[in-house]
N, CA, C and O of each residue as an XYZ file, in Angstrom:
624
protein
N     -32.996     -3.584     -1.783
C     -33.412     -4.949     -1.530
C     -32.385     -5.634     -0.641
O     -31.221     -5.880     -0.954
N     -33.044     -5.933      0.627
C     -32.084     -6.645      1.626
C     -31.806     -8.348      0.976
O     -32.714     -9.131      0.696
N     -30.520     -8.590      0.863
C     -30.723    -10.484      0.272
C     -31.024    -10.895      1.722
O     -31.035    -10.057      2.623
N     -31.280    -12.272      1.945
C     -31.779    -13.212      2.659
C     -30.347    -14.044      3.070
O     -29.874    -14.748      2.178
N     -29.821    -14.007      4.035
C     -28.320    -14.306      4.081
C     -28.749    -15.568      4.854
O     -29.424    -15.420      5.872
N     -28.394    -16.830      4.425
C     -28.398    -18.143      5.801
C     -27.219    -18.299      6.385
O     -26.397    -17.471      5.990
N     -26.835    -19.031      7.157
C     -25.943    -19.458      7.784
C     -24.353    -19.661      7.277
O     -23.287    -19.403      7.836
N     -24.730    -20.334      5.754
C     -23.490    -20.385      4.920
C     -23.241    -19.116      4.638
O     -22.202    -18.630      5.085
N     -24.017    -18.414      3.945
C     -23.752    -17.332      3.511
C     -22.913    -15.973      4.442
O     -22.098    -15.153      4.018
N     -23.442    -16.124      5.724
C     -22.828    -15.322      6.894
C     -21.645    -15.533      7.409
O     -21.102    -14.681      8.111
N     -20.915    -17.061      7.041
C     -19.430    -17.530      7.474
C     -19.262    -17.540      6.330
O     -19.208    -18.658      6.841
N     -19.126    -17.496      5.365
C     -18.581    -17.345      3.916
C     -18.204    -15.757      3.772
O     -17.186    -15.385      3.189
N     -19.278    -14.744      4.458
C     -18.719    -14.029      4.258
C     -17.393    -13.271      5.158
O     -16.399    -12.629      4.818
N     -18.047    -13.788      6.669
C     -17.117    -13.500      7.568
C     -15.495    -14.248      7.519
O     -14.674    -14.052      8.415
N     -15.240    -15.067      6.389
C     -14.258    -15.792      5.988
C     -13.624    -14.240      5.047
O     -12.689    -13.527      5.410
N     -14.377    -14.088      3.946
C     -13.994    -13.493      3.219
C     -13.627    -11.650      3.553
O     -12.865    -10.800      3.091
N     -14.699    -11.727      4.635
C     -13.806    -10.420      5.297
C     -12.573    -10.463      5.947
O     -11.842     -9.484      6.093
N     -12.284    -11.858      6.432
C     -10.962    -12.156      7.048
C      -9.540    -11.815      6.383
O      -8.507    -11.359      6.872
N      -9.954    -12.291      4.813
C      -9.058    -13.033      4.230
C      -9.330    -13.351      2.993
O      -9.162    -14.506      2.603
N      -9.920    -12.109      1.960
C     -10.438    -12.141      0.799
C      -9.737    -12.699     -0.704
O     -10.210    -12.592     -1.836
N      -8.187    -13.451     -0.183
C      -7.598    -14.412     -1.175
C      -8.322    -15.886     -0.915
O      -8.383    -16.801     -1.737
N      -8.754    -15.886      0.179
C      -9.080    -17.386      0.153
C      -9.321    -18.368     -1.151
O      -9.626    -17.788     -2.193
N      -9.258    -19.180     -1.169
C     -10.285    -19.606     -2.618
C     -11.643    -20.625     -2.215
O     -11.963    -21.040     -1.101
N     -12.042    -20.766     -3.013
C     -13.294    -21.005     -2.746
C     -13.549    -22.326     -2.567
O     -14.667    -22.827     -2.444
N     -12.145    -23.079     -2.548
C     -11.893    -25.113     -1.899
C     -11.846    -24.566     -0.366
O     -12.642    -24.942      0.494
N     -11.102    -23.897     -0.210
C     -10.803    -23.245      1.167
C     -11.954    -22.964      2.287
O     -12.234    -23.537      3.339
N     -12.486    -21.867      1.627
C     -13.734    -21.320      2.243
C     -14.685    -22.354      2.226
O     -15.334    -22.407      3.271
N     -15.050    -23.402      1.166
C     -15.756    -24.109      1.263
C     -15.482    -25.582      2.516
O     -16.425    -26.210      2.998
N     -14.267    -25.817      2.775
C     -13.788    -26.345      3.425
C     -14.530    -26.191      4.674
O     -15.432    -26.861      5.177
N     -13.700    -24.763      5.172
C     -14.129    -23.978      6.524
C     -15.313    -24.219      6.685
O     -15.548    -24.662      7.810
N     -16.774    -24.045      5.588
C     -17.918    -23.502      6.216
C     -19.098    -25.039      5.986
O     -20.325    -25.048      6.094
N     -18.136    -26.233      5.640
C     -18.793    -27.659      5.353
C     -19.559    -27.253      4.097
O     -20.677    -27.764      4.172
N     -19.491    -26.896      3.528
C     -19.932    -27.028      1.769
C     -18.750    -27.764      0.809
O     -17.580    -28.030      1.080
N     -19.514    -27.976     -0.389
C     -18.217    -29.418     -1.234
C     -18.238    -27.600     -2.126
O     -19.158    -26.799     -1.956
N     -16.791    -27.289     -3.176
C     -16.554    -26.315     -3.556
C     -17.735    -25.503     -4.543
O     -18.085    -24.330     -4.412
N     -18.145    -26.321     -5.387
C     -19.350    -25.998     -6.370
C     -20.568    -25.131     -5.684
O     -20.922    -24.141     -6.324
N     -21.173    -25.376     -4.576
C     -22.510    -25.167     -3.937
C     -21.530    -23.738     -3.370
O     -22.074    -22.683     -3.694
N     -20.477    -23.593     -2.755
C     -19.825    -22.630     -2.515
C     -19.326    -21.676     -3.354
O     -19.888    -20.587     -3.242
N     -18.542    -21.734     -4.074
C     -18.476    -20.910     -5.200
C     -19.866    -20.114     -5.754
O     -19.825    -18.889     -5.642
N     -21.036    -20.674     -6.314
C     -22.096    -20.467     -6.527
C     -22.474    -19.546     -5.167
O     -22.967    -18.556     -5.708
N     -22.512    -19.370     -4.153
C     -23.591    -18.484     -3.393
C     -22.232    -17.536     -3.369
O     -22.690    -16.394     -3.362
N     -20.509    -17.427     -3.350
C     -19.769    -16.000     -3.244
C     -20.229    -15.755     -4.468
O     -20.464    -14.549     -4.397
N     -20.597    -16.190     -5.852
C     -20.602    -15.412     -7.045
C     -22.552    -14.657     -6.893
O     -22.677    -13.553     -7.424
N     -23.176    -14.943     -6.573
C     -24.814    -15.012     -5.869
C     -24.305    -13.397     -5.367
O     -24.666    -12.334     -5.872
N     -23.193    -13.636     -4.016
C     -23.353    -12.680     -3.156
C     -22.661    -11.273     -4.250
O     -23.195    -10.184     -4.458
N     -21.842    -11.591     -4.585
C     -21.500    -10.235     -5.729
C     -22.238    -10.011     -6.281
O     -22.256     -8.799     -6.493
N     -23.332    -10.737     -6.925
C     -24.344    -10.277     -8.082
C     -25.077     -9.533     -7.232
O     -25.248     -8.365     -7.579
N     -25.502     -9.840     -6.334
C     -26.659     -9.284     -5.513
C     -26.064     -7.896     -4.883
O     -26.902     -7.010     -4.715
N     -24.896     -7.645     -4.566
C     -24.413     -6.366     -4.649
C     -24.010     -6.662     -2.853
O     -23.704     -5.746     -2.090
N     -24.101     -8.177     -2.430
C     -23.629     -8.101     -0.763
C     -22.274     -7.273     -0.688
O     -22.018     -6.258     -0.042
N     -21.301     -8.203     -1.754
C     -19.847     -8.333     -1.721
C     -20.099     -7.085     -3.284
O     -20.575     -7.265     -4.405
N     -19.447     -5.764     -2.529
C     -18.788     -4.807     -2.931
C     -17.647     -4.950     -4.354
O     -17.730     -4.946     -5.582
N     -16.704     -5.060     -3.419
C     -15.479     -5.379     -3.876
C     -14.580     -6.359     -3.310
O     -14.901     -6.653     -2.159
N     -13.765     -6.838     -3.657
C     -12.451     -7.090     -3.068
C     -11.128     -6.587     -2.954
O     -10.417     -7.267     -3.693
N     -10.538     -5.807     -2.435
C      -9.244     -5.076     -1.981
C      -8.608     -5.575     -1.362
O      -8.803     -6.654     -0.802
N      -6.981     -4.367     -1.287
C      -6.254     -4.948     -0.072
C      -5.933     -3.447      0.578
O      -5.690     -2.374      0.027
N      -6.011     -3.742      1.673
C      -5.560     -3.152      2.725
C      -4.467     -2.946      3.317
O      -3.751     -3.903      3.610
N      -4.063     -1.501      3.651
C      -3.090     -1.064      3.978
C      -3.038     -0.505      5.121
O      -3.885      0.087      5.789
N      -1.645     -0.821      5.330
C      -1.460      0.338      7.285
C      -1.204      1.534      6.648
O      -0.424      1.673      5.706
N      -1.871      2.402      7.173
C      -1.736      3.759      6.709
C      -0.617      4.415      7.138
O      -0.170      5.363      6.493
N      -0.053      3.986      8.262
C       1.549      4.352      8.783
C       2.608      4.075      8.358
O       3.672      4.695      8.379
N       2.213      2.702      7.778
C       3.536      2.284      7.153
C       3.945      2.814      5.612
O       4.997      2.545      5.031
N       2.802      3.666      5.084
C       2.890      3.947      4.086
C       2.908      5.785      4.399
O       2.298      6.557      3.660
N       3.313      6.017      5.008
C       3.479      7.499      5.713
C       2.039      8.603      5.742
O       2.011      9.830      5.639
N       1.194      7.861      5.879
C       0.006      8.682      6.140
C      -0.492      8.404      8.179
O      -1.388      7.741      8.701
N       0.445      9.150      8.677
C       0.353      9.156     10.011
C      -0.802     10.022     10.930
O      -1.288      9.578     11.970
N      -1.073     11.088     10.448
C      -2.067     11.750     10.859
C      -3.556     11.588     10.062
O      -3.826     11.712      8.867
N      -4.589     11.186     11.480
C      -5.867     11.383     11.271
C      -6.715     11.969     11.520
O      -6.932     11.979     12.731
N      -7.388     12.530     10.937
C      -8.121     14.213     11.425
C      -9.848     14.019     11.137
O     -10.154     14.182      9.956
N     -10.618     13.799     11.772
C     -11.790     14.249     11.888
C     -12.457     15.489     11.448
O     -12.374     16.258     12.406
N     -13.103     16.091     10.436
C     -13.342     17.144     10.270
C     -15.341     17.211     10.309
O     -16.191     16.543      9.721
N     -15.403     18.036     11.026
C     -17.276     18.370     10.888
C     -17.076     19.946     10.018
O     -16.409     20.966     10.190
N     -18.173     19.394      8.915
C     -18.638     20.419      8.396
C     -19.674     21.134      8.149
O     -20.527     20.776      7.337
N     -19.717     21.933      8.633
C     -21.450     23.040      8.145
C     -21.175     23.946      7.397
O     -20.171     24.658      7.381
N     -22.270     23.948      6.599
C     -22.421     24.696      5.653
C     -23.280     25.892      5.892
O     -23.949     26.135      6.897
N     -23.134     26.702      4.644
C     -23.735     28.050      4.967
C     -24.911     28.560      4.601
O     -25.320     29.714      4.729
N     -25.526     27.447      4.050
C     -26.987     27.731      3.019
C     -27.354     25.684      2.771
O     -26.451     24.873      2.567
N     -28.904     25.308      2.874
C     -28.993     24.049      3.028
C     -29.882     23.300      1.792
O     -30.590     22.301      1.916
N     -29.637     24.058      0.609
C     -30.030     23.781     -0.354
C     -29.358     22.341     -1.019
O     -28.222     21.964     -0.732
N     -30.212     21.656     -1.897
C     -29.754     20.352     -2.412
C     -28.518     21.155     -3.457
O     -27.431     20.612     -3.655
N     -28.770     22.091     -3.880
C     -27.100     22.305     -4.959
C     -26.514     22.336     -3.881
O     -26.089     21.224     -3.566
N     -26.252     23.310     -3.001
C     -25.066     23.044     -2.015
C     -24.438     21.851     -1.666
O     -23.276     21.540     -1.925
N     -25.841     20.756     -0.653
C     -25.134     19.553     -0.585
C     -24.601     19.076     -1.884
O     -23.401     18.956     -1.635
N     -24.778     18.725     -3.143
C     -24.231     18.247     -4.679
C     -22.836     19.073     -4.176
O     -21.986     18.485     -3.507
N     -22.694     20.432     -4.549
C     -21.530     20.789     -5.142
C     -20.403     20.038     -3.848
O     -19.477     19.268     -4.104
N     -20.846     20.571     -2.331
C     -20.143     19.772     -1.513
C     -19.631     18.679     -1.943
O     -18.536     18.501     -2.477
N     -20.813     17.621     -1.589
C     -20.362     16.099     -1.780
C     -19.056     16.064     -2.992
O     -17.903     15.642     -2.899
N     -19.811     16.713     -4.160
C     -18.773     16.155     -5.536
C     -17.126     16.636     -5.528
O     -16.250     15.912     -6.001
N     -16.851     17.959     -4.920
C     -15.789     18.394     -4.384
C     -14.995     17.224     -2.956
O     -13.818     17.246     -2.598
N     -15.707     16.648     -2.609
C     -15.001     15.918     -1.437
C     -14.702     15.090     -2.163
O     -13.473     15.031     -2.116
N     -15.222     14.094     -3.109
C     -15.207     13.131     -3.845
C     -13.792     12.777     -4.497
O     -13.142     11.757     -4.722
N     -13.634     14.384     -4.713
C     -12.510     14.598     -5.645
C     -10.801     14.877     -4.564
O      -9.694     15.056     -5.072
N     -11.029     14.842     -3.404
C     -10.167     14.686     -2.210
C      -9.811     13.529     -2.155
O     -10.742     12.821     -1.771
N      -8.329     12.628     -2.480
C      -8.208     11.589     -2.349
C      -7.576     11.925     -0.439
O      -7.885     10.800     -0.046
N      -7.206     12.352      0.361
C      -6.802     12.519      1.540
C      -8.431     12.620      2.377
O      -8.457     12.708      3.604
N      -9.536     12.598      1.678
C     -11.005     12.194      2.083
C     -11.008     11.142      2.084
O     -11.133     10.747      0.925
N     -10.880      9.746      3.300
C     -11.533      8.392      3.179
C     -13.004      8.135      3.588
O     -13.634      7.102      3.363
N     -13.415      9.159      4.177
C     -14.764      9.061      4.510
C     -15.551     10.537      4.601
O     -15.009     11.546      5.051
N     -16.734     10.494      4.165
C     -17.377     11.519      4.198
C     -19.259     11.398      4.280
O     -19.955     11.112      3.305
N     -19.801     11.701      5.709
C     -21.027     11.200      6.243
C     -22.056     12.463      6.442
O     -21.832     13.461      7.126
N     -23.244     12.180      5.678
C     -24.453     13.644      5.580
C     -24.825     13.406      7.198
O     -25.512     12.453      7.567
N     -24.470     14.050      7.781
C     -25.475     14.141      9.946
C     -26.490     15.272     10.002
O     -26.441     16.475      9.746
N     -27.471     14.398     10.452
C     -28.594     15.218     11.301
C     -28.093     15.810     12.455
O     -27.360     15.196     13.231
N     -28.561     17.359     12.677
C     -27.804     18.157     13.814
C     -27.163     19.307     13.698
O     -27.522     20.249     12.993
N     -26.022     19.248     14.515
C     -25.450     20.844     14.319
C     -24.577     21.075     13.029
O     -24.373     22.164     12.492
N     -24.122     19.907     12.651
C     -23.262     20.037     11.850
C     -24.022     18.922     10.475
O     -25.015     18.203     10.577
N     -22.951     19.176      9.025
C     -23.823     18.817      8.025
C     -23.476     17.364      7.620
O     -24.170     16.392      7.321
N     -21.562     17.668      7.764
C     -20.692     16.741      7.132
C     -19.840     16.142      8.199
O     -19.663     16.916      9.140
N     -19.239     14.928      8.320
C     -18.633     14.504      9.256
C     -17.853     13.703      8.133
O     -18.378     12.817      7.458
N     -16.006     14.287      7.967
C     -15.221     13.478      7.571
C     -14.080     13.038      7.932
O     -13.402     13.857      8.552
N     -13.499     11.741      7.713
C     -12.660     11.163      7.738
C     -11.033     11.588      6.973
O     -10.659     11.054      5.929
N     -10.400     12.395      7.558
C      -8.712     12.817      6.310
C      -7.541     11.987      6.960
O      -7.608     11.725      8.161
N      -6.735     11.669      6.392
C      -5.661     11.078      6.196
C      -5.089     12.000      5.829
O      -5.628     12.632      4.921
N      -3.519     12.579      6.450
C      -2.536     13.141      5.141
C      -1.415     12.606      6.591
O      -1.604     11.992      7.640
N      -0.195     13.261      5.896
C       1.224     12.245      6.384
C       1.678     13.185      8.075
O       2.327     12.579      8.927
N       1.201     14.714      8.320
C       1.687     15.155      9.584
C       0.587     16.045      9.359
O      -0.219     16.111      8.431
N       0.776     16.947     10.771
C      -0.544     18.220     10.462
C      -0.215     19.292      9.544
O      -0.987     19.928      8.826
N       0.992     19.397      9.664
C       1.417     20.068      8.634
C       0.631     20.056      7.187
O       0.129     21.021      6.611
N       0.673     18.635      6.758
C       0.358     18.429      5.656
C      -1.337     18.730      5.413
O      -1.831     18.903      4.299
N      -1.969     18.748      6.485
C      -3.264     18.506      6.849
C      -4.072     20.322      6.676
O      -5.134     20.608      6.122
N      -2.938     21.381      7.480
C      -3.291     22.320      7.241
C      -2.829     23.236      5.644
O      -3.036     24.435      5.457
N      -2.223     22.342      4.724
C      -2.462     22.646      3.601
C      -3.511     22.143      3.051
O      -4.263     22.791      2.323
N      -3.671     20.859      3.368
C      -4.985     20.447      2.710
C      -5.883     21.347      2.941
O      -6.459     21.862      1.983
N      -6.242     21.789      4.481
C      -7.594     22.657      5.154
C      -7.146     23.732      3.846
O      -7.670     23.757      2.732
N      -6.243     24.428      4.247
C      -6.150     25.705      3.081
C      -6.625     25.759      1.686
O      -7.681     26.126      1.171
N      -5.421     25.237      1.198
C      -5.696     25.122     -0.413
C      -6.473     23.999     -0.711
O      -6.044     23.430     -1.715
N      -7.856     23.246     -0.015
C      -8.217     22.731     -0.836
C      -9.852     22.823     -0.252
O     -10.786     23.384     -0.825
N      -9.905     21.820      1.566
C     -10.760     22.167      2.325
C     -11.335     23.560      2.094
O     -12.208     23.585      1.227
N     -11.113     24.447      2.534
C     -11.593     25.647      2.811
C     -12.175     26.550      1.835
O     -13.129     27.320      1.949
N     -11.086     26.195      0.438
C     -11.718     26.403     -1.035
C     -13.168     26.180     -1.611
O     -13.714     26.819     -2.509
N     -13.618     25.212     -0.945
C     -15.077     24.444     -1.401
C     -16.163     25.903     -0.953
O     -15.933     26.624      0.018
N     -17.174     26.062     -1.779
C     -17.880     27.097     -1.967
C     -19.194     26.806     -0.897
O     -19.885     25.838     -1.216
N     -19.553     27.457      0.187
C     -20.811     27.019      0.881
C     -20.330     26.743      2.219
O     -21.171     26.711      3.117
N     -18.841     26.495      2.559
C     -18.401     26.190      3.902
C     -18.889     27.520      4.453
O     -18.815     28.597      3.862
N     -19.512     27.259      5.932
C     -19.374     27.905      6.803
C     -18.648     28.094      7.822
O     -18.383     29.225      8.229
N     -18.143     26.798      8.486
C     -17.228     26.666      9.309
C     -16.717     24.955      9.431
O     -17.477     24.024      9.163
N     -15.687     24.833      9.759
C     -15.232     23.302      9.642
C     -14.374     23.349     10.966
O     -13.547     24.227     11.210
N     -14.739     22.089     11.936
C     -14.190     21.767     13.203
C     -13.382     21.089     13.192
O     -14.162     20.157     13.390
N     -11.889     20.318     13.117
C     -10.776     19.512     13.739
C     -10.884     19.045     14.126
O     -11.509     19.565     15.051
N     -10.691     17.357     14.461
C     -10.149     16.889     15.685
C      -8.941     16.005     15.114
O      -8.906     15.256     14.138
N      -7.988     16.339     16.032
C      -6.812     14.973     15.520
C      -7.483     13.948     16.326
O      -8.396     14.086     17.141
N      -6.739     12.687     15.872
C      -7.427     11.674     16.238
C      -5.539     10.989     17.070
O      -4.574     10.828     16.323
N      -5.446     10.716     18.592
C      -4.360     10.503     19.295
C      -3.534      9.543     19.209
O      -2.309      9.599     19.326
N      -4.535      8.175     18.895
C      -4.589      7.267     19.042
C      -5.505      6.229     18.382
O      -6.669      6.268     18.778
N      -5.203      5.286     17.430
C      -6.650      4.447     17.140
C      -6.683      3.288     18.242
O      -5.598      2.798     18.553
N      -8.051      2.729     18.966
C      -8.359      1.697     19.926
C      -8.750      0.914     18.273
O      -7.872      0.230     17.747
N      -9.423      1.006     17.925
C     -10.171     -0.209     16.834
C     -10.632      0.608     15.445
O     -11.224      1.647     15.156
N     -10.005     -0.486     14.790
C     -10.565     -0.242     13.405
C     -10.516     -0.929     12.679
O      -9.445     -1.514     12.516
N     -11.458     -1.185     11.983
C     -11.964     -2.828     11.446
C     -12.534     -2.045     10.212
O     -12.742     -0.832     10.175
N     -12.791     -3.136      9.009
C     -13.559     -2.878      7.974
C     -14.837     -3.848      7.695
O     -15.674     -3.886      6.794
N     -14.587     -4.694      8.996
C     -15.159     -5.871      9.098
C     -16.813     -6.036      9.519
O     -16.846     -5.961     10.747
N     -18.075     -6.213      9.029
C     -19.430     -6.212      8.970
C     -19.460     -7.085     10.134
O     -18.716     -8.065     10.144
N     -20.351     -6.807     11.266
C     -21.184     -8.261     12.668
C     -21.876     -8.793     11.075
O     -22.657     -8.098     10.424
N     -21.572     -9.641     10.817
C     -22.448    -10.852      9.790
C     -22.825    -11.870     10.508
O     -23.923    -12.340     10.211
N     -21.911    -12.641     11.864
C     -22.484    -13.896     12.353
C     -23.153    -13.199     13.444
O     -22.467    -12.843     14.402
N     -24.871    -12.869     13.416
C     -25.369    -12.396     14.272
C     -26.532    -13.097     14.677
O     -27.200    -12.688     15.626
C-alpha cells in the first residue's frame, strides 16, 4: 500500500532524511505547521511503514572499512531453495551492506565493505565462496565514490 504523501509530508520527510535528531518544534517550524499537527503526521509516517527507522550514519573510512567491492553472483541451479539458502547465508554476512535479486546474466548483485582487499579475499574464501549453489562470482573494486546518499527524491 503506497501512503498518499502531501506536501507537508514530503518536507518533513526530506528534513528528516537530512537530519533525523531534529525534533518535531523544529521540523515543524521549517515546514509552517504549529508542533502538534506535525508530530502527528512523523508518528502517521512510521505507522504506515514510510519512515523505516531512524539511525546514524557512519563514514565507513573513518571507521577503517576502506575497501568497496561490488560482487555479481550466479548461481548454479535456479530453484526457489537455492535463491532461500543464498539470500539467508548473505544475511548472515555483516561485511554484506547490500544484496539485490537481477534479471539477466547474473542472479545477485552485492554490495561488501571490509577494511583492504586483503581482508576482502578472505571474506571471498572462507565465507563468500563457501555458500552452496555459487557458480561463479565477479569483483569489482570500487576506485572511488562520486555520490552516495541514503537520501529518497521525496520533493518531486
Amino acid at each position: 500500500m503506497q501512503s498518499s504523501l502531501d506536501a507537508y509530508d514530503r518536507r518533513i520527510l526530506a528534513l528528516l532524511q537530512e537530519d533525523a535528531t531534529l525534533s518535531s518544534a523544529q521540523i515543524a517550524e521549517q515546514v509552517g505547521l504549529s508542533q502538534s499537527p506535525c508530530w502527528r503526521r512523523i508518528q502517521r509516517l512510521k505507522e504506515e511503514g514510510v519512515i523505516r527507522a531512524q539511525v546514524t550514519l557512519l563514514d565507513r573510512k573513518k571507521i577503517g572499512l576502506n575497501t568497496q567491492i561490488f560482487a555479481e553472483v550466479k548461481l548454479n541451479a535456479h530453484g526457489r531453495s537455492n535463491f532461500t539458502e543464498f539470500a539467508e547465508a548473505i544475511r548472515g554476512f555483516p561485511e554484506v551492506l547490500e544484496c539485490y535479486v537481477l534479471m539477466g546474466n547474473v542472479d545477485f548483485l552485492l554490495r561488501i565493505v571490509t577494511p583492504d582487499i586483503e581482508a576482502y579475499e578472505r571474506f571471498f574464501f572462507e565465507k563468500l565462496s563457501m555458500v552452496p549453489g555459487i557458480q561463479e562470482v565477479n569483483s569489482t573494486v570500487a576506485l572511488s565514490e562520486i555520490k552516495s546518499t541514503t537520501s529518497l527524491p521525496v520533493n518531486r
